[in-house]
N, C-alpha and C positions, 0 to 999 in steps of 0.2 A: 936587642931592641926592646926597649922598655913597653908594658902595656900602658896607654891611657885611661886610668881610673879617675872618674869625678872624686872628688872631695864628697862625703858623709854630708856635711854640712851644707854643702851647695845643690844635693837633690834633694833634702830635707825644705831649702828654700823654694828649688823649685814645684815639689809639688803644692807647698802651702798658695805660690801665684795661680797654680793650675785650677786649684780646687776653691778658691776664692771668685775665679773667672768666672767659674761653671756653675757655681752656686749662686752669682749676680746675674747670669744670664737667662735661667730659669724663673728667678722671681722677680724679675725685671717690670715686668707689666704689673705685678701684685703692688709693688711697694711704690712707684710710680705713677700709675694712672687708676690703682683702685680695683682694677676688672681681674677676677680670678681667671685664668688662663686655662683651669683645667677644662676638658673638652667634656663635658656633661650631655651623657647621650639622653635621649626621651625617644617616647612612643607615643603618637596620638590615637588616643580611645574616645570613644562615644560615652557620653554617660546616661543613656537611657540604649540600650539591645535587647531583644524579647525574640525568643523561640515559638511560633504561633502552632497551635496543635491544638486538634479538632478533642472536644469536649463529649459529643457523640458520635456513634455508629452510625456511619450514612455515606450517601455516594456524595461526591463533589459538583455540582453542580453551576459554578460561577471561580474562577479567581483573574479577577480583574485585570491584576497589578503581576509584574515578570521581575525577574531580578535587573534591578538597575533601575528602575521605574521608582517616579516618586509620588507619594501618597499625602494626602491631608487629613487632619483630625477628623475622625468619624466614618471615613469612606469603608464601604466595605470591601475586606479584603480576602475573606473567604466566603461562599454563600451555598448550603448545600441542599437538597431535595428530601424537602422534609414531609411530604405529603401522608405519610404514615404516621406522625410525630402529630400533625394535625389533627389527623383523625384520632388518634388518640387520646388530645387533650379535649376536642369537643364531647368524645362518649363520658371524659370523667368530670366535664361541664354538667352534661347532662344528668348523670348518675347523683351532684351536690344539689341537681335541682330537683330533682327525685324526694329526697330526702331529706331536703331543707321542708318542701310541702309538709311530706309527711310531721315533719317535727312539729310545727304549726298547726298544724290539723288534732294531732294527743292534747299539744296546751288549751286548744279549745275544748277537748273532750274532755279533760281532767277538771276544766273550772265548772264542767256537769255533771261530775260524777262518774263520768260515765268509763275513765278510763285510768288504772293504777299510776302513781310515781316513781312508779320503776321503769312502765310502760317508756311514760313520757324522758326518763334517762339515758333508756337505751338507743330511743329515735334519734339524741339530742348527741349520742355518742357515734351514734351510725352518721351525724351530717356532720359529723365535726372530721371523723373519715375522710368523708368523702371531698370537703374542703381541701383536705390535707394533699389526699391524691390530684385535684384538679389543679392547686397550685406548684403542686412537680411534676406535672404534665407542661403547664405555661413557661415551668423555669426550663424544660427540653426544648420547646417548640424559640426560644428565646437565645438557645445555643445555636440554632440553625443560621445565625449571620455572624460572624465575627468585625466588628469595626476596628479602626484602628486607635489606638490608647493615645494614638502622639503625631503629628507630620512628620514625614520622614524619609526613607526610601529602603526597598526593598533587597535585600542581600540576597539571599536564594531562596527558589522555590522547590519543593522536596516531591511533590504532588501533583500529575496531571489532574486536569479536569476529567469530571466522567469515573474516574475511581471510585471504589468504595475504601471506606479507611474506616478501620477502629476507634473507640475511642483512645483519646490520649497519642494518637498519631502526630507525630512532626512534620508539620505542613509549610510553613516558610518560617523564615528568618528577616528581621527589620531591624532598623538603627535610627534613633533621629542624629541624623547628620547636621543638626544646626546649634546641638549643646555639645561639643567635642573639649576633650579635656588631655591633658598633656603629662603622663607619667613618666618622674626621674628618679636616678638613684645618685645621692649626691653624700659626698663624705659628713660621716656625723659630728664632725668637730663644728661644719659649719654651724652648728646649731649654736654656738656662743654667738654670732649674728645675723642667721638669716631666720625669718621670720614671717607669717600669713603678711601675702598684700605685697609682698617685696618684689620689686618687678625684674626682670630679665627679658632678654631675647631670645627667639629661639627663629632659628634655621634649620629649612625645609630641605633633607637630601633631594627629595624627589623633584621641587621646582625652583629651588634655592633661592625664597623667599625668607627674607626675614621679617616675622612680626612680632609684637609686644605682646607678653603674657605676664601673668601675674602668679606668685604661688597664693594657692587659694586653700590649702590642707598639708601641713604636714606628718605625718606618719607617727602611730604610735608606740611602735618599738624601734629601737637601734638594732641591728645584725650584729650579735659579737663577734662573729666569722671576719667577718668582710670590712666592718665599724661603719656600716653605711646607714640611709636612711632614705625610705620613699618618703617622694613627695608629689602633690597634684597641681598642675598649674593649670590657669585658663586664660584663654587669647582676652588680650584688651580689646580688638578692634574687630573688623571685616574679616571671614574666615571664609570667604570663598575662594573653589578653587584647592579648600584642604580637604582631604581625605581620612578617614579613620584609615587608620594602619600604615600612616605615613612617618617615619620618623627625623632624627633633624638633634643637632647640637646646640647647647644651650647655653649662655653667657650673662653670669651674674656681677654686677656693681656692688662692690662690697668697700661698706661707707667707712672714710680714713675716720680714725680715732682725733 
């Protein structure tokens, strides 16, 4: 009984229909309706986050705001017990006004003779001191509130109240959650056509919204590794309801020739 071998010629044919199928079926949506098919992942990030950390030595005395909690421009969001820090800056109020008299008092004596130019330098050098100290006394006493730089909301808090902390302690963590920004990594060939302003869509895993964003920055290097390219998009529209550290696939219109 004979084996049944194809014809050379007739698997040659068949793989050229096979591989013709699979390669129309893959760029089907590209060459047809424009929209690049690759699934383009993204991250959304905040574009303003600040690490808040006490600037002086002191006990805590005030923090408003808890993680999840939201804040307005200017609110205070740390407040600590500076009663030392006071007192401090009024002795070296006092101390410039000591020595400001004084200096006042040689320029009068010197327009009588009565007292040298050296006299009157060194009084002028003692109040210029003392200036100096009293106004980094007022810049401590001035560290005792921290307000907020931006509205926002609070990510975590590191610090009970009633602590004392160091300086340079890490006391909470913020985000304004209403400038959120959308980073991708997208093949760098794209860059023969996409461009700032190009808009796409992007879908939310977490509520499976989709909304309009726009790329607003792209990236100053290419990855030779990878051949890719960040980019930065930003929502067109209403972005309530998103979250920083939400992520979501992204779907670009790329315009027929």
């Amino acid at each position: 009984m004979k084996n049944s071998v194809l014809h050379p010629k007739l698997i040659f044919l068949f793989a050229i229909i096979f591989l013709s199928q699979v390669g129309y079926t893959e760029d089907d949506d590209f060459f047809t309706t424009g929209i690049v098919s690759d699934n383009v992942r993204g991250l959304i990030k905040p574009v303003e986050r600040a690490i808040i950390s006490s600037e002086i030595a002191a006990k805590i005395k005030d923090i408003p705001f808890k993680a999840g909690d939201r804040f307005k421009k200017e609110d205070l969001l740390v407040g600590f017990d500076c009663s030392f820090y006071r007192a401090d800056m009024a002795s070296a109020e006092a101390s410039y006004k000591s020595r400001q008299h004084i200096f006042e008092n040689n320029k009068q004596l010197l327009a009588l003779n009565a007292i040298s130019d050296i006299d009157v330098s060194i009084s002028e050098s003692e109040m210029e001191v003392a200036r100096a100290d009293r106004t980094m006394k007022v810049i401590r006493v001035n560290q005792c509130k921290i307000k907020a730089p931006y509205s926002g909301r609070v990510i975590e808090v590191a610090i009970n109240e009633h602590e004392t902390v160091p300086a340079d302690k890490e006391i909470l963590s913020i985000l304004n959650d209403r400038d959120l920004e959308i980073e991708l990594i997208v093949p760098s060939n794209w860059l023969n056509w996409l461009t700032v302003e190009e808009s796409f869509s992007f879908m939310i895993d977490e509520t499976g919204k989709i909304l309009d964003a726009k790329v607003s920055k792209i990236g100053a290097v290419v990855d030779p590794v990878s051949q890719t390219i960040k980019l930065t998009g930003k929502f067109s529209g209403d972005i309530s309801g998103v979250l920083s550290g939400m992520s979501g696939t992204a779907q670009f219109n790329k315009k027929n020739d």
